[in-house]
C-alpha positions in Angstrom: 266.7 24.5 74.1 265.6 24.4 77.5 267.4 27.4 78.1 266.0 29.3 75.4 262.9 28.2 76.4 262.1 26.3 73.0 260.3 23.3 73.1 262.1 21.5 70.4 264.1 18.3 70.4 268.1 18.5 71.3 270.8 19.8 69.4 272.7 17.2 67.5 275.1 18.6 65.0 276.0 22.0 62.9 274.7 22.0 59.2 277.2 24.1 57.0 275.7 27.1 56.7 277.2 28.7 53.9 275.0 28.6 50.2 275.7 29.8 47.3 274.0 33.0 45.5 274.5 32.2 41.7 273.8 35.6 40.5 275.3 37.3 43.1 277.3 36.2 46.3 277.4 33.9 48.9 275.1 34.2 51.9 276.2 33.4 55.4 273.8 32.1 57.5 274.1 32.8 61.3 273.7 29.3 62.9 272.2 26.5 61.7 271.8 22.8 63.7 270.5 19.7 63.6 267.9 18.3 65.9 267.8 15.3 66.8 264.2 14.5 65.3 265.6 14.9 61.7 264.8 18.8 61.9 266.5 21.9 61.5 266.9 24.7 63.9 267.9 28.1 62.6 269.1 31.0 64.6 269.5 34.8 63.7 270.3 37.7 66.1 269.3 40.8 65.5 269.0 44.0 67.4 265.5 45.1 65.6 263.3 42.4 63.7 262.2 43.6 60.9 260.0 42.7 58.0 263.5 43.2 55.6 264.8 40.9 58.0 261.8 38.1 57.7 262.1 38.3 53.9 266.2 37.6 53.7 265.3 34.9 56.6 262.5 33.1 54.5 265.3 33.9 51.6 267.7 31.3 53.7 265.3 28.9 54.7 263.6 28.0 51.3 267.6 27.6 50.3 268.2 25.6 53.6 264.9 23.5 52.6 265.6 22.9 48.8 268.7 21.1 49.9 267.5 19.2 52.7 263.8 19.3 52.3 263.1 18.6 56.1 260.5 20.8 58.3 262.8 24.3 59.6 262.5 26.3 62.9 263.6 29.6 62.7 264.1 31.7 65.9 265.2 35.4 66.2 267.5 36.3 69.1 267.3 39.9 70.4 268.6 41.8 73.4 266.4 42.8 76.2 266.7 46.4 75.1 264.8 45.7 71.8 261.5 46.4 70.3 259.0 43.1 70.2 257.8 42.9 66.7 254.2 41.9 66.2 254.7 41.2 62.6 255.8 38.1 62.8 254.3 36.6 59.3 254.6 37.3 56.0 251.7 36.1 53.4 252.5 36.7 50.1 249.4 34.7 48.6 251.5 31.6 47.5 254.2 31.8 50.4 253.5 31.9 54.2 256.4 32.5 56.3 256.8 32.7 60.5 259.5 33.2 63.2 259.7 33.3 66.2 261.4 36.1 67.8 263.0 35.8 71.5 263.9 38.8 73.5 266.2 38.0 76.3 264.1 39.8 78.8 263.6 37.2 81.5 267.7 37.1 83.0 269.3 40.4 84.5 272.7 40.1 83.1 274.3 42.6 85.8 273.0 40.1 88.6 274.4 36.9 86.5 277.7 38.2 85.7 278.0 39.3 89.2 277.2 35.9 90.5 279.2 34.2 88.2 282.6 36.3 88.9 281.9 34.9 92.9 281.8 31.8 91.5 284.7 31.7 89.1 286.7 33.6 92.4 285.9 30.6 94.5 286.5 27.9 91.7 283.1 27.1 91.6 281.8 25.3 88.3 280.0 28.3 86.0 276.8 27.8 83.5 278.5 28.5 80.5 275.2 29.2 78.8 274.3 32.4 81.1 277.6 34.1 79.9 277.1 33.4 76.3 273.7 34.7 76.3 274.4 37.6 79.1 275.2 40.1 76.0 271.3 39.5 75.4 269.8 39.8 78.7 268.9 43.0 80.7 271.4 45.4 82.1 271.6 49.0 83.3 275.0 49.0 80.5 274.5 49.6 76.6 275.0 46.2 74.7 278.4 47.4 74.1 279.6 47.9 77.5 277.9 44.7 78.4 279.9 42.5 76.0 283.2 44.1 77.0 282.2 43.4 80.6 281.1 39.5 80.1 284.1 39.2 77.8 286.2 40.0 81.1 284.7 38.0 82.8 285.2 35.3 80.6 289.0 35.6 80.1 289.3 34.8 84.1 288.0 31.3 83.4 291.1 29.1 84.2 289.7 25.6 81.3 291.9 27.5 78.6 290.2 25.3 76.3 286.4 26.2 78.0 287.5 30.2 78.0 288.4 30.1 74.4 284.9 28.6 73.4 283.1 30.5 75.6 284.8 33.3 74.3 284.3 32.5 70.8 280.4 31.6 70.9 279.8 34.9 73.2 281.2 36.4 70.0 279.0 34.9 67.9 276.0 34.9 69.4 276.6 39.2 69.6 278.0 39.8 66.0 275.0 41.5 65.0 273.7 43.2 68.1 277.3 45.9 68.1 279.4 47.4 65.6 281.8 45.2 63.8 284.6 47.5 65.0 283.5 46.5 68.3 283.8 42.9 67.4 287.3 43.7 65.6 288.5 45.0 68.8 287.6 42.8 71.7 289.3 39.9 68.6 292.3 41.9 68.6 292.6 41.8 72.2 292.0 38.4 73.0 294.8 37.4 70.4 296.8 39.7 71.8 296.4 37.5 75.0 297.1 34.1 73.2 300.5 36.2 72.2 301.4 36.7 75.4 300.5 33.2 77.0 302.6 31.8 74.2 305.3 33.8 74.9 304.9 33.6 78.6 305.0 29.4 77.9 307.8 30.0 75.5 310.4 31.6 78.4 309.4 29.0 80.9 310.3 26.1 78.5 313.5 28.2 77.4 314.5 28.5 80.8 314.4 24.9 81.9 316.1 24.0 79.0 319.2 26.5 80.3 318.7 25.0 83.6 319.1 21.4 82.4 321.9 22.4 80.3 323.6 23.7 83.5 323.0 20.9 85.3 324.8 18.5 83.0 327.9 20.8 82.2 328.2 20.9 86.1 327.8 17.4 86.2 330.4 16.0 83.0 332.4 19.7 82.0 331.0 21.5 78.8 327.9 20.1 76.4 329.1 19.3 73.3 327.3 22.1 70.6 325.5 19.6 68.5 324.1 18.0 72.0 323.2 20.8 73.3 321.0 21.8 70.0 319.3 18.2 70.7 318.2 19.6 74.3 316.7 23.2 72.4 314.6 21.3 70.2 312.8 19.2 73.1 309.4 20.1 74.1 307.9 20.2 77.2 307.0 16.2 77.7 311.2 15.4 77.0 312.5 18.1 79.5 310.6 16.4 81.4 311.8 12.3 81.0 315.1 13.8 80.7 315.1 16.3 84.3 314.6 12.9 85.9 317.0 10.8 83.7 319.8 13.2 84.5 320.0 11.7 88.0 320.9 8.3 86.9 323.5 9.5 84.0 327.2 8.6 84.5 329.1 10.0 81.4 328.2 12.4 78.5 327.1 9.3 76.2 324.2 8.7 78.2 322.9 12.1 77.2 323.8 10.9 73.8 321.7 7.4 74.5 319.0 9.3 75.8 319.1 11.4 72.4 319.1 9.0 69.8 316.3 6.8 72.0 314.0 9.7 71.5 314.7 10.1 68.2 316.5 12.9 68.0 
């Protein structure tokens, strides 16, 4: 919130956001959270606010509100590069509804990735929230270029656990504001890159399992096969009790010991 700006209460939890269009469909509603007065908090992010836009927004929130019944804040994120709207309302005699609509115009995004690059080069801590919102902010690149960029940017954060949510909330937060191709493309990639980091993983833990196996045919002749299956199916955390056990092994049975003491 206090990035934002907003001067509502803290983020608590994610509502499920999906509600069901009896005649029709179901609508998907951008994000929706709780606060932690009891309220709700729901975000949309559009390139151009319009008053189509307010009427499918009030269309969510009276849905939001018939199942919860609980006052709603509804905020419209839009890049730096869009139009302020100053229809904000919409009065249809028995129904009033408002917005508010925030346009990411206060942050230079070429000046924050390029800060934040220096500081993921030095191992520096980053703020997560400046790269998740940078695809909003303003830049001398089209949005397009922009979200390629900070998605770069992002992929050299070393917390593979931190890059992937970074990664995935950067997404989200940008899903209206380029092409779905676009969106389809930059997913591609970065599972492409999961691939490869498996695969990468998957020929290191190969290869110390060969090692290993060398190490004990040198040490007591040739591993019998089904023994040697035993020492393929070990992960990671095994190869490594057993690279240490090795040492203290006199005969073949201890491998066999070792085996049957881990359950295998």
């Amino acid at each position: 919130m206090d990035f934002l700006g907003l001067d509502l209460p803290k983020i608590t939890g994610v509502l499920q956001n999906e509600y069901a269009e009896v005649e029709t469909r179901d609508e998907f509603v951008d994000l929706v959270f709780w606060l932690e007065n009891g309220e709700i908090l729901h975000i949309e992010e559009q390139n151009e606010l319009t008053t189509e836009d307010l009427i499918r927004f009030a269309h969510y929130d009276l849905r939001i509100y018939s199942q919860h019944r609980v006052q709603i804040h509804t905020v419209v994120l839009s890049p730096a590069n869009s139009k302020r709207n100053p229809l904000l309302f919409i009065d249809s005699g028995c129904l009033q509804y408002s917005v508010r609509h925030l346009v990411i115009e206060t942050r230079n995004a070429d000046e924050v990735l390029e800060r934040i690059h220096t500081d993921i080069e030095s191992g520096k801590p980053v703020n997560e929230l400046e790269l998740i919102f940078a695809p909003l902010m303003e830049s001398r690149l089209p949005v397009k270029e922009l979200l390629f960029k900070t998605i770069q940017l992002e992929k050299k954060i070393k917390d593979e656990n931190v890059k992937n949510k970074i990664i995935a909330l950067t997404l989200v937060v940008s899903n209206r504001l380029v092409e779905p191709e676009i969106l389809e493309e930059i997913w591609e990639e970065i599972k492409m890159l999961k691939i490869l980091k498996y695969a990468e993983e998957k020929g290191k833990s190969e290869e110390r399992k060969e090692l290993i196996e060398k190490q004990l045919a040198k040490k007591f002749g040739k591993i019998p096969n089904d023994l040697a299956e035993k020492i393929r199916s070990m992960d990671n955390a095994l190869l490594d009790i057993l690279s240490l056990e090795i040492l203290d092994f006199q005969s073949i049975e201890d491998l066999n010991i070792f085996i049957k003491k881990m359950n295998l």
